[in-house]
Short mmCIF file of the C-alpha atoms (twelve columns), coordinates in Angstrom:
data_MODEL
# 
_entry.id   MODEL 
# 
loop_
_atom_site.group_PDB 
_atom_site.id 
_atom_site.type_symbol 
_atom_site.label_atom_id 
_atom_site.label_alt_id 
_atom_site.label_comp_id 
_atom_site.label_asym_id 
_atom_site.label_seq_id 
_atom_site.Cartn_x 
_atom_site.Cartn_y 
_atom_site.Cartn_z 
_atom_site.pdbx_PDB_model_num 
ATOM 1   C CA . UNK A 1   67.168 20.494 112.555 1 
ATOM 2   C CA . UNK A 2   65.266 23.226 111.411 1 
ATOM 3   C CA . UNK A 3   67.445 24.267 108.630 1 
ATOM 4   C CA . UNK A 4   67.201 20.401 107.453 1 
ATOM 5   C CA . UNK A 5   63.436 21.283 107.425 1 
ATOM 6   C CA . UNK A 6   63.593 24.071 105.531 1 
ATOM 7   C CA . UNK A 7   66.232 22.647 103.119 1 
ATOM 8   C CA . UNK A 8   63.471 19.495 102.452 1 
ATOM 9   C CA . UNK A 9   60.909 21.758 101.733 1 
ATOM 10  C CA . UNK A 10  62.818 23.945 99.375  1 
ATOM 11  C CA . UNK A 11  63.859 20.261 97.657  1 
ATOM 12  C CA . UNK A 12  60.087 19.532 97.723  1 
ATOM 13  C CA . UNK A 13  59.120 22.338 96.265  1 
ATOM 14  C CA . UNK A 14  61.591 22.508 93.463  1 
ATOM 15  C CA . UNK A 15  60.769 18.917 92.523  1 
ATOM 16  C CA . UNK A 16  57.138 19.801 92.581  1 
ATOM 17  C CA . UNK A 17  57.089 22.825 90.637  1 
ATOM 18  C CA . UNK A 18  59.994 21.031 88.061  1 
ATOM 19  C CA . UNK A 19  57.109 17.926 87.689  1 
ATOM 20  C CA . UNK A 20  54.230 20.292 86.950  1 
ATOM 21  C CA . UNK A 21  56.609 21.992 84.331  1 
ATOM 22  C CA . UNK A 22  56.842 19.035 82.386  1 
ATOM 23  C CA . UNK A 23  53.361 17.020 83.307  1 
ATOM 24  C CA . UNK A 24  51.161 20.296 82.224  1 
ATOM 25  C CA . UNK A 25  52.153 20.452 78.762  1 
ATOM 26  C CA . UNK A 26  52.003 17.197 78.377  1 
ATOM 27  C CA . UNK A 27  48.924 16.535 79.431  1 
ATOM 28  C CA . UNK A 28  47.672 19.421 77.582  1 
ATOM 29  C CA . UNK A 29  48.956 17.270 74.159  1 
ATOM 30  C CA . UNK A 30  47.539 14.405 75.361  1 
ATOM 31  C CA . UNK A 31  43.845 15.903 75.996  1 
ATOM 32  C CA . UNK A 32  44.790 18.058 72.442  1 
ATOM 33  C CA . UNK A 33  45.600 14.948 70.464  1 
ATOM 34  C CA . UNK A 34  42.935 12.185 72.333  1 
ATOM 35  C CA . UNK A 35  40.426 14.501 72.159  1 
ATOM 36  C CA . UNK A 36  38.498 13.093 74.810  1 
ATOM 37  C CA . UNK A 37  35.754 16.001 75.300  1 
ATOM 38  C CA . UNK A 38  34.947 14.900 71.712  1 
ATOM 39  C CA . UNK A 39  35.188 18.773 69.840  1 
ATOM 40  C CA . UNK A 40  34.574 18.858 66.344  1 
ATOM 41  C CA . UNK A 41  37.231 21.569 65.889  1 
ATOM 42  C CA . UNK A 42  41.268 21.549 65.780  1 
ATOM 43  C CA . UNK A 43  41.117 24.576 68.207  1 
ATOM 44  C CA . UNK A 44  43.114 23.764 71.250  1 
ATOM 45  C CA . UNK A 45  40.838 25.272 73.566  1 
ATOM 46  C CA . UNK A 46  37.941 23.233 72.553  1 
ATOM 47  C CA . UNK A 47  39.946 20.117 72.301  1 
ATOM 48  C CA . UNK A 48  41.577 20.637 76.258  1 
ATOM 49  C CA . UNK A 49  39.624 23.312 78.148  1 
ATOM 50  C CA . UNK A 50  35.929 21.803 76.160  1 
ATOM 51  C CA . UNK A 51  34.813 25.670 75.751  1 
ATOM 52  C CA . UNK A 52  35.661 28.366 73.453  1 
ATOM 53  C CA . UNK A 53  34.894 31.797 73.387  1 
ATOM 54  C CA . UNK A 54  33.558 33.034 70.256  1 
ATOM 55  C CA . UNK A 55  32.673 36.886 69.064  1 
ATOM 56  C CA . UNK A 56  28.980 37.341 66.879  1 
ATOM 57  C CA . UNK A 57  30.409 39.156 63.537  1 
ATOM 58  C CA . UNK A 58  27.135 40.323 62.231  1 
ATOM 59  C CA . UNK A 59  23.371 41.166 63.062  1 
ATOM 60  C CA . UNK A 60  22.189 37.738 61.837  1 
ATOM 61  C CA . UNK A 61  20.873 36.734 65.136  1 
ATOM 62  C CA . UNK A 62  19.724 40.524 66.759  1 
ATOM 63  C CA . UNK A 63  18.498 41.134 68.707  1 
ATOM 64  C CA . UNK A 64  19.534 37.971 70.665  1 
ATOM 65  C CA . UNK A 65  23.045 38.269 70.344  1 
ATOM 66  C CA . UNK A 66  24.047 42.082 68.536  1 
ATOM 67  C CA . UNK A 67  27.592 42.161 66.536  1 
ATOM 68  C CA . UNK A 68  30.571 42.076 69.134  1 
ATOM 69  C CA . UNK A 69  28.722 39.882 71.529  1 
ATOM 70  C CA . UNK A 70  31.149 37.325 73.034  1 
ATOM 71  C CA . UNK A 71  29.408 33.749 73.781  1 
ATOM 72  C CA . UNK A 72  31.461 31.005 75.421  1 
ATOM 73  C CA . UNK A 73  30.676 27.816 72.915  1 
ATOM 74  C CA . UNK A 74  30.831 24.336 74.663  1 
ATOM 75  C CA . UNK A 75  32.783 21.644 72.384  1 
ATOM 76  C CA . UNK A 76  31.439 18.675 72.109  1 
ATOM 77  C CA . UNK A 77  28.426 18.939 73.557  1 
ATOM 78  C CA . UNK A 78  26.257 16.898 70.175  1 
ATOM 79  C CA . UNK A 79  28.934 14.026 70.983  1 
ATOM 80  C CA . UNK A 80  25.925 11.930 72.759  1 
ATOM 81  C CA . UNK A 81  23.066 13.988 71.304  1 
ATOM 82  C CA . UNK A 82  21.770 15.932 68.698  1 
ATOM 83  C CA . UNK A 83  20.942 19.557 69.500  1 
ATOM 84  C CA . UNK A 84  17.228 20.204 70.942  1 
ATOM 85  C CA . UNK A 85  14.719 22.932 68.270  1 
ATOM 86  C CA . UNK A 86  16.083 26.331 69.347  1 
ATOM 87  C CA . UNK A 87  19.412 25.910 71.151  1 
ATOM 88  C CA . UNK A 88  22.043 28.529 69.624  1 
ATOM 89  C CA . UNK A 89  24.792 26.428 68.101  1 
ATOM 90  C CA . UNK A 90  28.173 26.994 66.113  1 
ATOM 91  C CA . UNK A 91  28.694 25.131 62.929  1 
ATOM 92  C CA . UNK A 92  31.448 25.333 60.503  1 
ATOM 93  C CA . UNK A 93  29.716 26.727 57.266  1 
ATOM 94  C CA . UNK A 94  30.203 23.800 54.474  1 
ATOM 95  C CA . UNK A 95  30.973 26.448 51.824  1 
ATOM 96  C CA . UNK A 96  34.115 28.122 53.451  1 
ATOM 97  C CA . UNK A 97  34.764 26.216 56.933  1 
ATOM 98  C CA . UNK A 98  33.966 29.531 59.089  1 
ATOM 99  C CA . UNK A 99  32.818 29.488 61.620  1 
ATOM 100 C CA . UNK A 100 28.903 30.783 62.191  1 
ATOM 101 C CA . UNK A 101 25.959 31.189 64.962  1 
ATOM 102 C CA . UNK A 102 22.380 30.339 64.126  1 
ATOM 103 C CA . UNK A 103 19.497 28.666 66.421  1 
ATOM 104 C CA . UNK A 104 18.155 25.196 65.719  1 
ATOM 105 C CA . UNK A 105 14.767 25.207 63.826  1 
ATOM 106 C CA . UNK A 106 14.158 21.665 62.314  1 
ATOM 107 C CA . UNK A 107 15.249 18.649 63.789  1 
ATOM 108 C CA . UNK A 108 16.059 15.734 61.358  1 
ATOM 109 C CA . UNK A 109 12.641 14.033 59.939  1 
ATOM 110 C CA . UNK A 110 10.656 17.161 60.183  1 
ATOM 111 C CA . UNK A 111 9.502  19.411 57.396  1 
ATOM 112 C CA . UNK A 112 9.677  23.567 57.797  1 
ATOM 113 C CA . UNK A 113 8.158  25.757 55.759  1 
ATOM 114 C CA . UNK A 114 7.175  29.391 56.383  1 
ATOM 115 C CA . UNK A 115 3.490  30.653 55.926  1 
ATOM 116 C CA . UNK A 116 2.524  34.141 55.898  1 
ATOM 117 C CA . UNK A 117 5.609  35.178 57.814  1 
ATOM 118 C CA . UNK A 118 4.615  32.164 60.448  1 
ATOM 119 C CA . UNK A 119 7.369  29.430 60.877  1 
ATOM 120 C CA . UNK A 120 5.901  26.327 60.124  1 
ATOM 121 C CA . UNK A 121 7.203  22.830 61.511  1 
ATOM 122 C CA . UNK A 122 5.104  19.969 60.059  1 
ATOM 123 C CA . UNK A 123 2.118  22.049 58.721  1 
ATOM 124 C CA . UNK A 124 2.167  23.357 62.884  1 
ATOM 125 C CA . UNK A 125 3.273  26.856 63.928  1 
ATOM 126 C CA . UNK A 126 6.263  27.935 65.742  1 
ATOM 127 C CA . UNK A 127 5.849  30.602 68.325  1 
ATOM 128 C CA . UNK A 128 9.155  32.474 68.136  1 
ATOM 129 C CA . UNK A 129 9.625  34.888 70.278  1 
ATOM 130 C CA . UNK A 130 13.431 35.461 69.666  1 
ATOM 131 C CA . UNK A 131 12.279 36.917 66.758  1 
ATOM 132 C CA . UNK A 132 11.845 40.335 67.365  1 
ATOM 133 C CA . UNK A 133 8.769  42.163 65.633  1 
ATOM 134 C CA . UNK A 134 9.868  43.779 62.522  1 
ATOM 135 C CA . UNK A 135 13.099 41.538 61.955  1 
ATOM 136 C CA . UNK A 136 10.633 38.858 59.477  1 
ATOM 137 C CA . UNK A 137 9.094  41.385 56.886  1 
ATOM 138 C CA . UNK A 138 10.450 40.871 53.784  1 
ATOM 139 C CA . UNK A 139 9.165  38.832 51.166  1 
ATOM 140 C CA . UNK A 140 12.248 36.029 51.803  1 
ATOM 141 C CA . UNK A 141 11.193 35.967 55.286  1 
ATOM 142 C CA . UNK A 142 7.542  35.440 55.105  1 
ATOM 143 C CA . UNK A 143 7.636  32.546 52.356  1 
ATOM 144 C CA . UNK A 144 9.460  29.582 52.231  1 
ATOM 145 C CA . UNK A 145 8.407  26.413 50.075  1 
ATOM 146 C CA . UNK A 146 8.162  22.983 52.376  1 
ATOM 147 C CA . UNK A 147 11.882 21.713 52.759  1 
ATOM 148 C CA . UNK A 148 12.398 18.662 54.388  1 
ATOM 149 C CA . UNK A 149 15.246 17.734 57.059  1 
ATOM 150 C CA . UNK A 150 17.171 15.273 56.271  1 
ATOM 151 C CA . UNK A 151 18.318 12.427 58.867  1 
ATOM 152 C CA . UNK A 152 21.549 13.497 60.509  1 
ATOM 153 C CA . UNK A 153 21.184 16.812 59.203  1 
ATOM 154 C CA . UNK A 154 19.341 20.176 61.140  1 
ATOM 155 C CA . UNK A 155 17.927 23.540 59.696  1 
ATOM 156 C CA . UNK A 156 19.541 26.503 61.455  1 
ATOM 157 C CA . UNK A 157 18.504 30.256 60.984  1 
ATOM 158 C CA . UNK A 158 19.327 33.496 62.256  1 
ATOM 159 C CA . UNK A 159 17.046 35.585 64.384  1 
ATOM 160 C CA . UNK A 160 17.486 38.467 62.661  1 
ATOM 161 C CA . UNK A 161 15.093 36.414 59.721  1 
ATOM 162 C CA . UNK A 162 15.638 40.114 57.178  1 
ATOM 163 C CA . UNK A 163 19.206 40.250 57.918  1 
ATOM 164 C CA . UNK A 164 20.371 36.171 57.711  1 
ATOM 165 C CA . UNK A 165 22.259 33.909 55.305  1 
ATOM 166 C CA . UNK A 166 20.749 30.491 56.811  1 
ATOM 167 C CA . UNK A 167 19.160 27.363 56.645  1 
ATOM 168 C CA . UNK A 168 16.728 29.523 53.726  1 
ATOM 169 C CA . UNK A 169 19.544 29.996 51.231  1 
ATOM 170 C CA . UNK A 170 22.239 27.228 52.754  1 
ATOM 171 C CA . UNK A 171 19.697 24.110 53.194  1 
ATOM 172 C CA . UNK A 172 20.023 21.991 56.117  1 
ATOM 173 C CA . UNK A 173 23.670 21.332 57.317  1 
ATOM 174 C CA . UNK A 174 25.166 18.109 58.676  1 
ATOM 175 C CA . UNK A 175 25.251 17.074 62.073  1 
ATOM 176 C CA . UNK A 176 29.205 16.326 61.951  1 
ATOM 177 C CA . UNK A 177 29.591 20.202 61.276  1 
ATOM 178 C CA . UNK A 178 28.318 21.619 64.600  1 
ATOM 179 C CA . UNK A 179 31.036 22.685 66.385  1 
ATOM 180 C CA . UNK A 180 29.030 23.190 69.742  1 
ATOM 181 C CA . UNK A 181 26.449 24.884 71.656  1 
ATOM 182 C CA . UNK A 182 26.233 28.405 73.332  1 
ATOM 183 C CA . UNK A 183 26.064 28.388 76.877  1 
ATOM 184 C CA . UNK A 184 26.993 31.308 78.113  1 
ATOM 185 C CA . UNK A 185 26.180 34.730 76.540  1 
ATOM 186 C CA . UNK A 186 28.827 37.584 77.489  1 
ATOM 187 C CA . UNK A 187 27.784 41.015 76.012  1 
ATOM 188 C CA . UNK A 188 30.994 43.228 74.587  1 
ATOM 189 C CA . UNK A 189 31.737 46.652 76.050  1 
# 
């Protein structure tokens, strides 16, 4: 009887491991192709896990996050919201379809301008402290003419404000090309 047992569990076990062989992959395509996390990107593990792990290429947001920084992005997190003034957030650049990491400065409606190297959000200032002292000297980072934010659209720059193509030389970018927010910040060895 206990070799009958035995036998039934091995059967068990076989089936089991046989059904998870084919249900995985298939329910990986299924998440992949529904897209049910709602990621604004064709990489798989955005569209089935809902995070992706990205690596910061260059000092356009240091000190915050230095070059080889790894940051775990979370897909699809604008898909009932738009992104709140300085969350970090990865957009696909409009130009070339990279991918690239700036922080939220104006929110759709609102009009930024910079002032004597003060950010300026509606004629108000922004205290930024994720701007380290000495990264907003030159002459591009101190000035900036009013610029209005369009609806749907948000103003992202870097924090390294000397050292970052942004929202200053780009313009505002669309909503539909955020890719997702950081929510995790993992620093490189």
């Amino acid at each position: 009887m206990s070799e009958d047992r035995t036998e039934a569990w091995r059967r068990w076990l076989v089936r089991g491991l046989l059904s998870l062989a084919v249900l995985l992959p298939a329910a990986a395509i299924g998440m992949y192709l529904l897209n049910p996390l709602g990621a604004n990107s064709l990489d798989p593990r955005q569209r089935i896990l809902g995070h992706a792990p990205y690596r910061m290429p260059s000092m356009g947001m240091s000190p915050t996050l230095e070059p080889g920084t790894i940051v775990i992005v979370r897909a699809g997190a604008y898909r009932d919201r738009g992104p709140g003034r300085g969350e970090i957030v990865v957009f696909a650049n409009p130009d070339d379809g990279n991918h690239w990491l700036q922080r939220v400065i104006g929110l759709p409606g609102e009009t930024v301008s910079i002032e004597d190297c003060v950010l300026m959000i509606d004629g108000r200032a922004l205290g930024e402290d994720y701007v380290a002292p000495g990264r907003a000297v030159e002459d591009y980072s101190c000035r900036m003419a009013p610029l209005p934010v369009p609806q749907g659209q948000y103003l992202l720059m870097g924090d390294n404000r000397d050292n970052s193509m942004d929202g200053r030389m780009m313009g505002p970018i669309a909503e539909d090309t955020l890719v997702g927010r950081v929510v995790r910040v993992l620093h490189a060895e």
